[in-house]
Structures are given as C-alpha cells and as structure tokens.
mmCIF file of the N, C-alpha and C atoms, coordinates in Angstrom:
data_MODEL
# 
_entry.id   MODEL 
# 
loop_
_atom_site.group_PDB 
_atom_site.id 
_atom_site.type_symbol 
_atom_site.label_atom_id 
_atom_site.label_alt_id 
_atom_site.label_comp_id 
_atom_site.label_asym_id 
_atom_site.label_entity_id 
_atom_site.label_seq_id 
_atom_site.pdbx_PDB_ins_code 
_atom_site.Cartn_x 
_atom_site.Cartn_y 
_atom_site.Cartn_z 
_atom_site.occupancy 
_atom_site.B_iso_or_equiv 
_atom_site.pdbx_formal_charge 
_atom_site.auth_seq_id 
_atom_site.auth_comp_id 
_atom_site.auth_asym_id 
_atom_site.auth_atom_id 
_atom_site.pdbx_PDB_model_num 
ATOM 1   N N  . UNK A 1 1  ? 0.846  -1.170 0.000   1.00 0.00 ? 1  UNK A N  1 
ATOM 2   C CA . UNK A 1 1  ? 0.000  0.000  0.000   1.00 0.00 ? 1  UNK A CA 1 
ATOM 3   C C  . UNK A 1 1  ? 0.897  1.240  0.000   1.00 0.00 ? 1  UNK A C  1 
ATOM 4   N N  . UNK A 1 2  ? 0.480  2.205  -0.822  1.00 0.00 ? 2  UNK A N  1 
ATOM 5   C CA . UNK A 1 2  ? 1.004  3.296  -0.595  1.00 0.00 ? 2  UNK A CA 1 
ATOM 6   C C  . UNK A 1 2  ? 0.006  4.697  -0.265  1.00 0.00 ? 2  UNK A C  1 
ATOM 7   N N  . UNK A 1 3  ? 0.985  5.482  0.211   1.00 0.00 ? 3  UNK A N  1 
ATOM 8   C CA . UNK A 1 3  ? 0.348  6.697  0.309   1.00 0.00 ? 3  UNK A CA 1 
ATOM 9   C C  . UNK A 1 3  ? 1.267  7.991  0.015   1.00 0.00 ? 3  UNK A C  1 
ATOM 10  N N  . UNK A 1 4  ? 0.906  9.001  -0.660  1.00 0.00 ? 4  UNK A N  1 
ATOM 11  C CA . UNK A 1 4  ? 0.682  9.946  -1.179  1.00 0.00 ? 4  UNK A CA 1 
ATOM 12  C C  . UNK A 1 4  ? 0.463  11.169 0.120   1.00 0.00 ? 4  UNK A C  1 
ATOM 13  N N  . UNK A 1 5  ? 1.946  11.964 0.250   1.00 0.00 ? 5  UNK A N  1 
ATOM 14  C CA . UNK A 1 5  ? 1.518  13.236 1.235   1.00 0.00 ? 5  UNK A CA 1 
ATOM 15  C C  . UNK A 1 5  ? 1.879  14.313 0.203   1.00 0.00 ? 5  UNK A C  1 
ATOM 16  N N  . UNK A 1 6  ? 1.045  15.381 0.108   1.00 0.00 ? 6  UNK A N  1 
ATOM 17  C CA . UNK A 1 6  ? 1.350  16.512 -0.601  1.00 0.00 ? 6  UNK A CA 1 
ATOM 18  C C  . UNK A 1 6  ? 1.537  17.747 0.385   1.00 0.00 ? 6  UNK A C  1 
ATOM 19  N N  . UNK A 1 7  ? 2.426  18.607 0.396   1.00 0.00 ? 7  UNK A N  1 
ATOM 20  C CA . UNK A 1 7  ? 2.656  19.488 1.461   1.00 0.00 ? 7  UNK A CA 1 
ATOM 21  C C  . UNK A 1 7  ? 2.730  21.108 0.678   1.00 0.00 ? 7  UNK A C  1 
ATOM 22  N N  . UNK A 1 8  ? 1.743  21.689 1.276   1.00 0.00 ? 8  UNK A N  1 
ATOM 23  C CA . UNK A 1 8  ? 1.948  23.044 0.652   1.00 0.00 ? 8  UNK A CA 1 
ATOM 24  C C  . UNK A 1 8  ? 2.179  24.316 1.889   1.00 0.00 ? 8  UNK A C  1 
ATOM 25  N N  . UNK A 1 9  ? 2.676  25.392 1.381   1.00 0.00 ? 9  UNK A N  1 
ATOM 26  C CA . UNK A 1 9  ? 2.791  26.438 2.486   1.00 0.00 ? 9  UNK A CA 1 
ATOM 27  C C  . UNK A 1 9  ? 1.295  26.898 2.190   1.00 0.00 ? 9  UNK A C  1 
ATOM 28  N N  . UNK A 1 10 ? 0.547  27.328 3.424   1.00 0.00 ? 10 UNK A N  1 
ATOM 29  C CA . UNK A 1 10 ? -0.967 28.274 4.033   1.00 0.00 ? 10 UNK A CA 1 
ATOM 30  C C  . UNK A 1 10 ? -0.806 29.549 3.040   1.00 0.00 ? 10 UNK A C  1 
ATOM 31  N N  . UNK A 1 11 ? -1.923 29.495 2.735   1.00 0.00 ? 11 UNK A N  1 
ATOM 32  C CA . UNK A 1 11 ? -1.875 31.395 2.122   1.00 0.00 ? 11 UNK A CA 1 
ATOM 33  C C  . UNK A 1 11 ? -1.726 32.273 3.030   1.00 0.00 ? 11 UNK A C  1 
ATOM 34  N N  . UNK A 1 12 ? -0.889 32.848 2.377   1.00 0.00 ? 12 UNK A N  1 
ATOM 35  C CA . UNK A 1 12 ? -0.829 33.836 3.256   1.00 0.00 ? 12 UNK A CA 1 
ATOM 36  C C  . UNK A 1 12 ? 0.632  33.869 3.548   1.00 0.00 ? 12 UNK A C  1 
ATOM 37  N N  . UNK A 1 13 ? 1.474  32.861 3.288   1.00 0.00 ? 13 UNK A N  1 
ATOM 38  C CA . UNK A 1 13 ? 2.370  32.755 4.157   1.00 0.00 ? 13 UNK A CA 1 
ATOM 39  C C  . UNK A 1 13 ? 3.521  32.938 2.579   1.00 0.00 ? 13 UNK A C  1 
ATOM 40  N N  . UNK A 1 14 ? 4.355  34.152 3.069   1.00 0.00 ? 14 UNK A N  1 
ATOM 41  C CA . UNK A 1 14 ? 5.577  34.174 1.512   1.00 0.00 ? 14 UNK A CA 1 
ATOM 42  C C  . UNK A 1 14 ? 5.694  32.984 1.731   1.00 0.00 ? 14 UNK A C  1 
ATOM 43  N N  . UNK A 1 15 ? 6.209  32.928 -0.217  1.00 0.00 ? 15 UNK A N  1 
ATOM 44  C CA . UNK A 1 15 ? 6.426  31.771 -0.514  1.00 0.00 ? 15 UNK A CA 1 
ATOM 45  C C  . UNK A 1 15 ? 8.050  31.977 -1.510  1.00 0.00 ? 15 UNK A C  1 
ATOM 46  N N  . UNK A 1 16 ? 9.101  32.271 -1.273  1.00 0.00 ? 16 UNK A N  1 
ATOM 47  C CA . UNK A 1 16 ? 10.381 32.898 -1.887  1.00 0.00 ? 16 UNK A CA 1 
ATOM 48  C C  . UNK A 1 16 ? 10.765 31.854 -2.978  1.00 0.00 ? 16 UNK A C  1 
ATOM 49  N N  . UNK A 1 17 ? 10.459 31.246 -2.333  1.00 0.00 ? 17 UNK A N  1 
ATOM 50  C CA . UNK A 1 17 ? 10.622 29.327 -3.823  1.00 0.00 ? 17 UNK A CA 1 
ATOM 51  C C  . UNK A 1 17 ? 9.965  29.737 -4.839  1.00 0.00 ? 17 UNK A C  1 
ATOM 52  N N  . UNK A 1 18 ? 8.763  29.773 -4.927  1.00 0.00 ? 18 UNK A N  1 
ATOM 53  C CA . UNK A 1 18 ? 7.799  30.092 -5.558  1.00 0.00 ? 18 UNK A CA 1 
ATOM 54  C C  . UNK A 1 18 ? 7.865  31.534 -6.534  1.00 0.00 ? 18 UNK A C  1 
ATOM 55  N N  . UNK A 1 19 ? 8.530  32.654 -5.331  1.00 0.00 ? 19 UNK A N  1 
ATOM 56  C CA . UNK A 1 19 ? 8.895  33.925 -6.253  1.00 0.00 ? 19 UNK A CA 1 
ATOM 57  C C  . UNK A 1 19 ? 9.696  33.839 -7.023  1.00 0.00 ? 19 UNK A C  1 
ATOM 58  N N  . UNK A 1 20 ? 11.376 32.751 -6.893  1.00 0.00 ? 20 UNK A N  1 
ATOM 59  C CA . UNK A 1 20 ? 11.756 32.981 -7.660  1.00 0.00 ? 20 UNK A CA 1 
ATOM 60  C C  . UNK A 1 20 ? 11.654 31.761 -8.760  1.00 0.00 ? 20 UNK A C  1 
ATOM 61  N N  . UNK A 1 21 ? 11.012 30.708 -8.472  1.00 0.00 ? 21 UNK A N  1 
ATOM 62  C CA . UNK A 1 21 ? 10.714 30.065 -10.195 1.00 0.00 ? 21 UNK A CA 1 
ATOM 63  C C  . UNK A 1 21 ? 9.361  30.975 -10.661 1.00 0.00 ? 21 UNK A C  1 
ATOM 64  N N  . UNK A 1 22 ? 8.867  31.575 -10.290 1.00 0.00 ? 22 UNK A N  1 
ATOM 65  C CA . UNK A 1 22 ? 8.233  32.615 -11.067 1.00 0.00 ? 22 UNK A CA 1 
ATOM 66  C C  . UNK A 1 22 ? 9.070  33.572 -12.019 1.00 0.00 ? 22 UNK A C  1 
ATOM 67  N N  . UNK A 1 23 ? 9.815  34.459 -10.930 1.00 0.00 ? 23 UNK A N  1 
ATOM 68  C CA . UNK A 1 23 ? 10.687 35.200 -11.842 1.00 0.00 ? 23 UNK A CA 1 
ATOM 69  C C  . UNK A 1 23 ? 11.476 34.603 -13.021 1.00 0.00 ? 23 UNK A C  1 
ATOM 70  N N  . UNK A 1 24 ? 12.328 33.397 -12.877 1.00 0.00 ? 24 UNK A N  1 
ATOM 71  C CA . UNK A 1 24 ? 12.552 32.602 -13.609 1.00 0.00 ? 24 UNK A CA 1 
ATOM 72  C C  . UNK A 1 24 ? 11.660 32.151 -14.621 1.00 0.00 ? 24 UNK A C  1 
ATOM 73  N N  . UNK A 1 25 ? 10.830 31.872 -14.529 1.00 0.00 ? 25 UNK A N  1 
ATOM 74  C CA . UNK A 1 25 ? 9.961  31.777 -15.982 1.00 0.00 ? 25 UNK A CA 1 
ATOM 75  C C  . UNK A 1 25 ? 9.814  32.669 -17.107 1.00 0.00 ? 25 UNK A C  1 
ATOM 76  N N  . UNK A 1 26 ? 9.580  34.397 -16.220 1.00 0.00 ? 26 UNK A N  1 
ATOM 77  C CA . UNK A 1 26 ? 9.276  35.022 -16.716 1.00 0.00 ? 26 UNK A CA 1 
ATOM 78  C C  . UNK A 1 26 ? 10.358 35.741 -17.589 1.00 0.00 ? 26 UNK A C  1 
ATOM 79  N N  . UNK A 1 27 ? 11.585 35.242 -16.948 1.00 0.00 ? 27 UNK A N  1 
ATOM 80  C CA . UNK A 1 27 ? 12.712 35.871 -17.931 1.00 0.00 ? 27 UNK A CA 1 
ATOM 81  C C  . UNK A 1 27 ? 13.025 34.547 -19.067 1.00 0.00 ? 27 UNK A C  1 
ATOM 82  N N  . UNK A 1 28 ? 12.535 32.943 -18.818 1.00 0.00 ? 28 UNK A N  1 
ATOM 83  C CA . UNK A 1 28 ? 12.701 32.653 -19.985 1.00 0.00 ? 28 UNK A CA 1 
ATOM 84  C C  . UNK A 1 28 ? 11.773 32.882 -20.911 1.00 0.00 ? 28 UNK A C  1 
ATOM 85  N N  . UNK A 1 29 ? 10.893 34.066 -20.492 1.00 0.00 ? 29 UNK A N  1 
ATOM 86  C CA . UNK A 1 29 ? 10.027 34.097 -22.120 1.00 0.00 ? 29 UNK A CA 1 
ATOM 87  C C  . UNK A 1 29 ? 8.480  33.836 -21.294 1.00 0.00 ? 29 UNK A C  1 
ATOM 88  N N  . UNK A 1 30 ? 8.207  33.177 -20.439 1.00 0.00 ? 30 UNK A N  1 
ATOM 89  C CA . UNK A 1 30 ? 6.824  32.371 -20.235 1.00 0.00 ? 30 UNK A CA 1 
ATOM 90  C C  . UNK A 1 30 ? 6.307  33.676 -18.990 1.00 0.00 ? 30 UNK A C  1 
ATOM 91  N N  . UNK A 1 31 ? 5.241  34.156 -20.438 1.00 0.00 ? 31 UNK A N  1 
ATOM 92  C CA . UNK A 1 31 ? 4.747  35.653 -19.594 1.00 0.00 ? 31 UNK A CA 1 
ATOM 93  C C  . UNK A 1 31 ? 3.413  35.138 -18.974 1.00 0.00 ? 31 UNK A C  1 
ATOM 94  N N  . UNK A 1 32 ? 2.924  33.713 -19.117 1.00 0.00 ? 32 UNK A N  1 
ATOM 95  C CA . UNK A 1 32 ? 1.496  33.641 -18.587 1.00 0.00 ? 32 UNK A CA 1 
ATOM 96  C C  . UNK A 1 32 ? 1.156  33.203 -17.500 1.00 0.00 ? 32 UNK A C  1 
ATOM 97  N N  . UNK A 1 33 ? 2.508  32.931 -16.567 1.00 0.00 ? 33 UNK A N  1 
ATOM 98  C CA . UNK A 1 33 ? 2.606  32.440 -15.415 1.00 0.00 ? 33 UNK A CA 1 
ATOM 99  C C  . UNK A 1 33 ? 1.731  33.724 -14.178 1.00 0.00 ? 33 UNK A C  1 
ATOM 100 N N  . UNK A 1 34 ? 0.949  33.924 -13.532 1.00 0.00 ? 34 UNK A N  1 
ATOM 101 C CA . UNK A 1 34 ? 0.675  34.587 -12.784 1.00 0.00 ? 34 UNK A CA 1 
ATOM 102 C C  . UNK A 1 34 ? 1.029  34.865 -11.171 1.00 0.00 ? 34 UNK A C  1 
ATOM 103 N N  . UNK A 1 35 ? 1.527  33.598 -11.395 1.00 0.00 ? 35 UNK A N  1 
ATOM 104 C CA . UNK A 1 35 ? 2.013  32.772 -9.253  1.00 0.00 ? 35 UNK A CA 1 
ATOM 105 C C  . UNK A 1 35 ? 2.408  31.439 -9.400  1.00 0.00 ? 35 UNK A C  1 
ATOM 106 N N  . UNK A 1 36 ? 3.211  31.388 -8.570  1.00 0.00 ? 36 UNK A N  1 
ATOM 107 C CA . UNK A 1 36 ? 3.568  30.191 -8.500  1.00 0.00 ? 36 UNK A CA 1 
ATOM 108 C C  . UNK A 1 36 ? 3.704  29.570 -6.869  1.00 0.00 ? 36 UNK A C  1 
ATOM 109 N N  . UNK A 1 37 ? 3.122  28.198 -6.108  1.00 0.00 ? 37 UNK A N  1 
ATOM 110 C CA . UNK A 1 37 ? 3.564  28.382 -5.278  1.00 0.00 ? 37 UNK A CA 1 
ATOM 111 C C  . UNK A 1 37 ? 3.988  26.981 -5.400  1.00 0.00 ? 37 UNK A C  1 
ATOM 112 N N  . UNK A 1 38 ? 5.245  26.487 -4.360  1.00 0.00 ? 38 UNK A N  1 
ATOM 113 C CA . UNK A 1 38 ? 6.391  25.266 -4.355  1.00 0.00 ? 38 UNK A CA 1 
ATOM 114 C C  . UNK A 1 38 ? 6.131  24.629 -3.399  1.00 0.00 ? 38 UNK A C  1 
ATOM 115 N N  . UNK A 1 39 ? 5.954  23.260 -2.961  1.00 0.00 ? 39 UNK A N  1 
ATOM 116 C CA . UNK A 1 39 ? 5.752  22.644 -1.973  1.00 0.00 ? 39 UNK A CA 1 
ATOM 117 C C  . UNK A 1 39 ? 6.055  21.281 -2.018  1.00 0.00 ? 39 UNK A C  1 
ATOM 118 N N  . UNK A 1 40 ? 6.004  20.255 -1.256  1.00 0.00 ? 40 UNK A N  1 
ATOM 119 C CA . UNK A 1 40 ? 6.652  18.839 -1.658  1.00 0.00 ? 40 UNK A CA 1 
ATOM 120 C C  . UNK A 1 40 ? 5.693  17.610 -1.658  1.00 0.00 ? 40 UNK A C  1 
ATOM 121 N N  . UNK A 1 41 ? 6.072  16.559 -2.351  1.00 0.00 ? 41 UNK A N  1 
ATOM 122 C CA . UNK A 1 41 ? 5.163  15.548 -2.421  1.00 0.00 ? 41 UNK A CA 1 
ATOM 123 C C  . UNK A 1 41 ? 6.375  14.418 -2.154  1.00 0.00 ? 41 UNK A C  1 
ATOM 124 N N  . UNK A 1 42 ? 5.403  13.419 -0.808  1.00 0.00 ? 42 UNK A N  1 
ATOM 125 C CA . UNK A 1 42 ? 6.399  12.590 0.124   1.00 0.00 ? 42 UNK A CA 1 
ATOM 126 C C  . UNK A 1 42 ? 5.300  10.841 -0.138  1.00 0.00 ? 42 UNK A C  1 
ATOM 127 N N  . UNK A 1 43 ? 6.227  10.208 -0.559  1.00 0.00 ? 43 UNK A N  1 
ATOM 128 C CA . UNK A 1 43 ? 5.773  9.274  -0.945  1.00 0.00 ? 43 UNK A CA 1 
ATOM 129 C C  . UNK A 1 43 ? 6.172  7.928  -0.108  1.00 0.00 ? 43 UNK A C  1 
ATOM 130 N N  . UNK A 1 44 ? 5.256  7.444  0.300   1.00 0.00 ? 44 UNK A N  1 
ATOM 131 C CA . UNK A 1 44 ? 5.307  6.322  1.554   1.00 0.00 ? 44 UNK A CA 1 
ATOM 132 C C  . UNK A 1 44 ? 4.770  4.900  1.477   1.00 0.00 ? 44 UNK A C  1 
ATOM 133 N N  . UNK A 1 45 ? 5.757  3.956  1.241   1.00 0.00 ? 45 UNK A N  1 
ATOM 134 C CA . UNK A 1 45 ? 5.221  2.624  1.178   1.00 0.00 ? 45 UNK A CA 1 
ATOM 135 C C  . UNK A 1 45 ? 4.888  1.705  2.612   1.00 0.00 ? 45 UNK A C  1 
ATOM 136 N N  . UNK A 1 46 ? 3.754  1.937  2.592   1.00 0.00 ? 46 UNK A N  1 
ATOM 137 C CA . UNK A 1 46 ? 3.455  1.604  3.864   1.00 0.00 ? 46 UNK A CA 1 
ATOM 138 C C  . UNK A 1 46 ? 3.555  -0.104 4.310   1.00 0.00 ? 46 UNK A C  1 
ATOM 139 N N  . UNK A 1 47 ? 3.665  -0.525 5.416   1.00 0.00 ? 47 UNK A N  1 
ATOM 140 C CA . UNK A 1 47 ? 3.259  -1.912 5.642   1.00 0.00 ? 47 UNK A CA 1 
ATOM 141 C C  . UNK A 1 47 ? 1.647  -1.917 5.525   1.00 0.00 ? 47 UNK A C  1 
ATOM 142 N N  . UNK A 1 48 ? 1.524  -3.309 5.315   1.00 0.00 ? 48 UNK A N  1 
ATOM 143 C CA . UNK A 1 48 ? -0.073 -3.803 5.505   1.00 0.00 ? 48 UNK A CA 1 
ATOM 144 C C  . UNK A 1 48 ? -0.713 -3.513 7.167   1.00 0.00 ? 48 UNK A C  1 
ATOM 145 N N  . UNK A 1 49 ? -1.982 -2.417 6.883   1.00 0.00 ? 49 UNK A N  1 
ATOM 146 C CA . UNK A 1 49 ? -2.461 -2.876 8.191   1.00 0.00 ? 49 UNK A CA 1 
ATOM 147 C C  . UNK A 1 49 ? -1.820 -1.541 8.495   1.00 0.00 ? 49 UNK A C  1 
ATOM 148 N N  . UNK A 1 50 ? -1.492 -0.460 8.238   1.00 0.00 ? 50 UNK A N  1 
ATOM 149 C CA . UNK A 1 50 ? -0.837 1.019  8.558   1.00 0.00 ? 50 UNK A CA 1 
ATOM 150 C C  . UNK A 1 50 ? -2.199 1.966  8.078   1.00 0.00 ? 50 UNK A C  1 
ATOM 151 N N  . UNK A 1 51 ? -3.065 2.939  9.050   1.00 0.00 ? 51 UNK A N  1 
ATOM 152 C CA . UNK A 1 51 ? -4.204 2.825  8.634   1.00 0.00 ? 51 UNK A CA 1 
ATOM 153 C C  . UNK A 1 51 ? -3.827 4.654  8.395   1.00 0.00 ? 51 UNK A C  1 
ATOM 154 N N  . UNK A 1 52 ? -4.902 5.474  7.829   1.00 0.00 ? 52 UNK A N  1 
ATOM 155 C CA . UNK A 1 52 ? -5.043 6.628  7.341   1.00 0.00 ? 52 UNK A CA 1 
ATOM 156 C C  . UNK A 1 52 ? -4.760 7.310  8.382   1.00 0.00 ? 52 UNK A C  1 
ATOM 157 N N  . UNK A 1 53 ? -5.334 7.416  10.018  1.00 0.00 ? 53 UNK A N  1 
ATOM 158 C CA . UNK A 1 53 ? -5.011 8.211  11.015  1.00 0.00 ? 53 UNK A CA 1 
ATOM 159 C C  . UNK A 1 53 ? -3.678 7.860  11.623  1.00 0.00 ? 53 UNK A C  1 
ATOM 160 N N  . UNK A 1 54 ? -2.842 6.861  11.008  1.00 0.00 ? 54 UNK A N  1 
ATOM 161 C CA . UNK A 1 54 ? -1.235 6.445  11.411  1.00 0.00 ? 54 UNK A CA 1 
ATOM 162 C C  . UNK A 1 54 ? -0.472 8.035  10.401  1.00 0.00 ? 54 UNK A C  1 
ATOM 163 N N  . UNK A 1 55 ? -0.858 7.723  9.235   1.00 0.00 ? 55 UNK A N  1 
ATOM 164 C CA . UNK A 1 55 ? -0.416 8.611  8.355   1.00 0.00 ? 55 UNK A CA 1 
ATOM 165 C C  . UNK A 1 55 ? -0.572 10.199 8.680   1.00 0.00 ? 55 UNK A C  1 
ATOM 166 N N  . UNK A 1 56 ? -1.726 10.139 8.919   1.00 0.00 ? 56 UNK A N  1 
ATOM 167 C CA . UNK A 1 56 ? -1.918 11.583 9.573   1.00 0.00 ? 56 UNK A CA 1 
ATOM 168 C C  . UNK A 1 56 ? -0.984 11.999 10.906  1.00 0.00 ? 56 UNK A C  1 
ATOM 169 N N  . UNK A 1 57 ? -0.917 11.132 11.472  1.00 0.00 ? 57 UNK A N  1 
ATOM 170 C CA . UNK A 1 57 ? -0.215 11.289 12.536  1.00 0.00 ? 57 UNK A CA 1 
ATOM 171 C C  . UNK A 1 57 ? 1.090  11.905 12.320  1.00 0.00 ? 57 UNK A C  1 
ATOM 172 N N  . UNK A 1 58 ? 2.117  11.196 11.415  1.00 0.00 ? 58 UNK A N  1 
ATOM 173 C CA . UNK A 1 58 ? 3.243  11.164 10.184  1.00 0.00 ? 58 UNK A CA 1 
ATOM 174 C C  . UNK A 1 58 ? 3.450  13.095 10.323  1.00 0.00 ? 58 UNK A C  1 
ATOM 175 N N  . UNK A 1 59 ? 2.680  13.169 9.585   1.00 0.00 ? 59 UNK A N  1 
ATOM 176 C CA . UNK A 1 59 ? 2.033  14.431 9.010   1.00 0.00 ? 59 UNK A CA 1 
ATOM 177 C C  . UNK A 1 59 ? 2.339  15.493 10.400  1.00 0.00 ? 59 UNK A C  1 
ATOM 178 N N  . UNK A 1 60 ? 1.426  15.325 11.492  1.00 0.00 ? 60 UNK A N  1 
ATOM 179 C CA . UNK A 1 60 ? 1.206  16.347 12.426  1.00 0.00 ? 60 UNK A CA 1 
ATOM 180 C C  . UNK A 1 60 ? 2.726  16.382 12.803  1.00 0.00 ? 60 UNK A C  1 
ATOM 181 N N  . UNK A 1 61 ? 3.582  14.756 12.914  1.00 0.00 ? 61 UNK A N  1 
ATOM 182 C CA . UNK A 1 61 ? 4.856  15.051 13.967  1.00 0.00 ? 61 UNK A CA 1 
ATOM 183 C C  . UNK A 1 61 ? 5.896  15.365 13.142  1.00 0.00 ? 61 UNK A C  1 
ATOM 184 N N  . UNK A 1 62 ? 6.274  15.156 12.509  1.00 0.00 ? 62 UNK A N  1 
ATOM 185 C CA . UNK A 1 62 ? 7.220  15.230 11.229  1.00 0.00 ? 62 UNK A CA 1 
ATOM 186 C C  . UNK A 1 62 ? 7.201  15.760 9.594   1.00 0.00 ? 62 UNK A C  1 
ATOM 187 N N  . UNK A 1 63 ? 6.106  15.487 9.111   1.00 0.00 ? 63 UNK A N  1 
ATOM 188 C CA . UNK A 1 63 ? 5.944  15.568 7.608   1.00 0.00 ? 63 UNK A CA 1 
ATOM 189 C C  . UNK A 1 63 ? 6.002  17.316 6.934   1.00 0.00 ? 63 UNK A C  1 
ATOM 190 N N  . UNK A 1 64 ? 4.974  17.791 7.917   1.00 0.00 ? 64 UNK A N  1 
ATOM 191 C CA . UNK A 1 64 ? 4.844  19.074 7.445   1.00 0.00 ? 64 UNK A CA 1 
ATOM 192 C C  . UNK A 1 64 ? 4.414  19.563 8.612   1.00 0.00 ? 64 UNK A C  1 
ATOM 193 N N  . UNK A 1 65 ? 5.179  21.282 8.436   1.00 0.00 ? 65 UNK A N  1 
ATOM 194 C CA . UNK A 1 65 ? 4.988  22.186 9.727   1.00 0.00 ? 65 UNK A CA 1 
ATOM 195 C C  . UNK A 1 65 ? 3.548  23.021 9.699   1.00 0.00 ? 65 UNK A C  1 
ATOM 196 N N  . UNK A 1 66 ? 2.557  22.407 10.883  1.00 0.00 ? 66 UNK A N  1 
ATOM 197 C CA . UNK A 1 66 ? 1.499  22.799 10.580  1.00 0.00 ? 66 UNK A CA 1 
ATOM 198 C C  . UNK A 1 66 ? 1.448  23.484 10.831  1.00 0.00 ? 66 UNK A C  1 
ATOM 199 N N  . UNK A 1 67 ? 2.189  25.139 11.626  1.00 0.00 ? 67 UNK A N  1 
ATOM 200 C CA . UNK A 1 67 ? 2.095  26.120 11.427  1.00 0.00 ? 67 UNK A CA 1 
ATOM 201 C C  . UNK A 1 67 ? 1.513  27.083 10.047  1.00 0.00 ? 67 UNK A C  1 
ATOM 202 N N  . UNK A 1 68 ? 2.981  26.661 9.329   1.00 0.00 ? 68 UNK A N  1 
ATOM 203 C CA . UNK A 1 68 ? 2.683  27.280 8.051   1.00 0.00 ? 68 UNK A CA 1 
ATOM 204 C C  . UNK A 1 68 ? 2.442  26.632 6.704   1.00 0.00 ? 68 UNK A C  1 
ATOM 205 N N  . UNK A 1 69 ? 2.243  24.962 6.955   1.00 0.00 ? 69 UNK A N  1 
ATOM 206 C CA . UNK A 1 69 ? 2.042  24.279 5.836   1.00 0.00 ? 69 UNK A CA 1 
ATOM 207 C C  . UNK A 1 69 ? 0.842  23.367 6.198   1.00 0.00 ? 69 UNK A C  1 
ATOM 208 N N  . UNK A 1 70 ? -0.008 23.332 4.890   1.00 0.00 ? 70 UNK A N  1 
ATOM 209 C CA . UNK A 1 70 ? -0.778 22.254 5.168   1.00 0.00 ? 70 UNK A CA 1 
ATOM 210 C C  . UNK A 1 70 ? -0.445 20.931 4.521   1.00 0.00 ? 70 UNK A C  1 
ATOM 211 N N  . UNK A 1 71 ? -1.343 19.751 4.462   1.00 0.00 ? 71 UNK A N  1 
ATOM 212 C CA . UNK A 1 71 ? -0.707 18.721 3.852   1.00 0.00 ? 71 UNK A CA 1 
ATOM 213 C C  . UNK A 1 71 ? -2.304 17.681 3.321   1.00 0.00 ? 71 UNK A C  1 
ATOM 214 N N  . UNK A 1 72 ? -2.406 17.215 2.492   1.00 0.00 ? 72 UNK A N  1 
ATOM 215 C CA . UNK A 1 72 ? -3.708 16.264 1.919   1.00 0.00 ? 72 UNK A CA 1 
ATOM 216 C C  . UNK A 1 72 ? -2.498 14.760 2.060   1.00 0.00 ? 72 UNK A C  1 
ATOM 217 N N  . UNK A 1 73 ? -3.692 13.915 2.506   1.00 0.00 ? 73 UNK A N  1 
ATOM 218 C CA . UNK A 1 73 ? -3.194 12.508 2.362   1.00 0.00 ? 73 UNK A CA 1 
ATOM 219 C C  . UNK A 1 73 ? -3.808 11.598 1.507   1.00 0.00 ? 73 UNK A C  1 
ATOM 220 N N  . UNK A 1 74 ? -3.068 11.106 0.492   1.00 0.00 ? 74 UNK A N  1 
ATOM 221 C CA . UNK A 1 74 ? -3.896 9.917  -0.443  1.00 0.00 ? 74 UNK A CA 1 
ATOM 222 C C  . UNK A 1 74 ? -3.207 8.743  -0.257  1.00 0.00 ? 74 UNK A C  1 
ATOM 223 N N  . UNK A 1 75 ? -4.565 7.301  -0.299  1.00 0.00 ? 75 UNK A N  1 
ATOM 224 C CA . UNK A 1 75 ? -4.142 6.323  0.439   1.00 0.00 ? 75 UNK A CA 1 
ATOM 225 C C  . UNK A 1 75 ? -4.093 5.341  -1.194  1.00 0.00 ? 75 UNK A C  1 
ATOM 226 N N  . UNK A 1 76 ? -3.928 4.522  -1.744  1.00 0.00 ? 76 UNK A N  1 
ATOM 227 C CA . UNK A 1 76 ? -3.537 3.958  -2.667  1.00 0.00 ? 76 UNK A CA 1 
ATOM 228 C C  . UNK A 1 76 ? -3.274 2.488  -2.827  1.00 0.00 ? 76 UNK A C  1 
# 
C-alpha cells in the first residue's frame, strides 16, 4: 500500500521558492505564469495494516509544519 503526502505552504504565508521560479519563468520568455507556489510531495510505502489516522499522525509530527504548511493525504 502506498500513500501519497502533498505538502503546501498556508496562504498567506511568503512563498520565496515560488517567487523565484516565477521570476525565472518570466525571464525565460513564459509571460502567462501569474504565481507560482512550491511545496513537496512525500511518498510512503506503507506496511499492511498502517491505517489513514497512522499517516496523519506522520504528518502532524514530522511531515509538514502545521504552522505554516498544510498537507492532503492519499491512500492507494
């Protein structure tokens, strides 16, 4: 089984990754970009029998800072 964590920074919160592959786009030419924001996708092969609120758990202690990031979990 796997699962699927996607981690993004909260609105609201700069995102400087994001500013500069923006800027970067925009100087190679690609004017239709409007925003960009950067965040990570953490991919987890779970044992059998590792249930959705284990994963979440993952998430709250380690995965992503729930301060300023949120995170979606897909189970697979």
């Amino acid at each position: 089984m796997k699962a699927t964590v996607t981690v993004m920074l909260k609105q609201g919160v700069l995102d400087p990754q994001g500013e500069a592959v923006k800027s970067a786009l925009g100087a190679l030419g690609f004017s239709g970009v409007a925003g960009v924001r950067q965040g990570k996708l953490i991919e987890l092969d779970l044992a059998p029998g590792t249930t959705e609120a284990e994963v979440t758990a993952m998430c709250e202690k380690l995965l992503a800072n729930t301060v300023i990031e949120s995170y979606r979990v897909e189970i697979a």
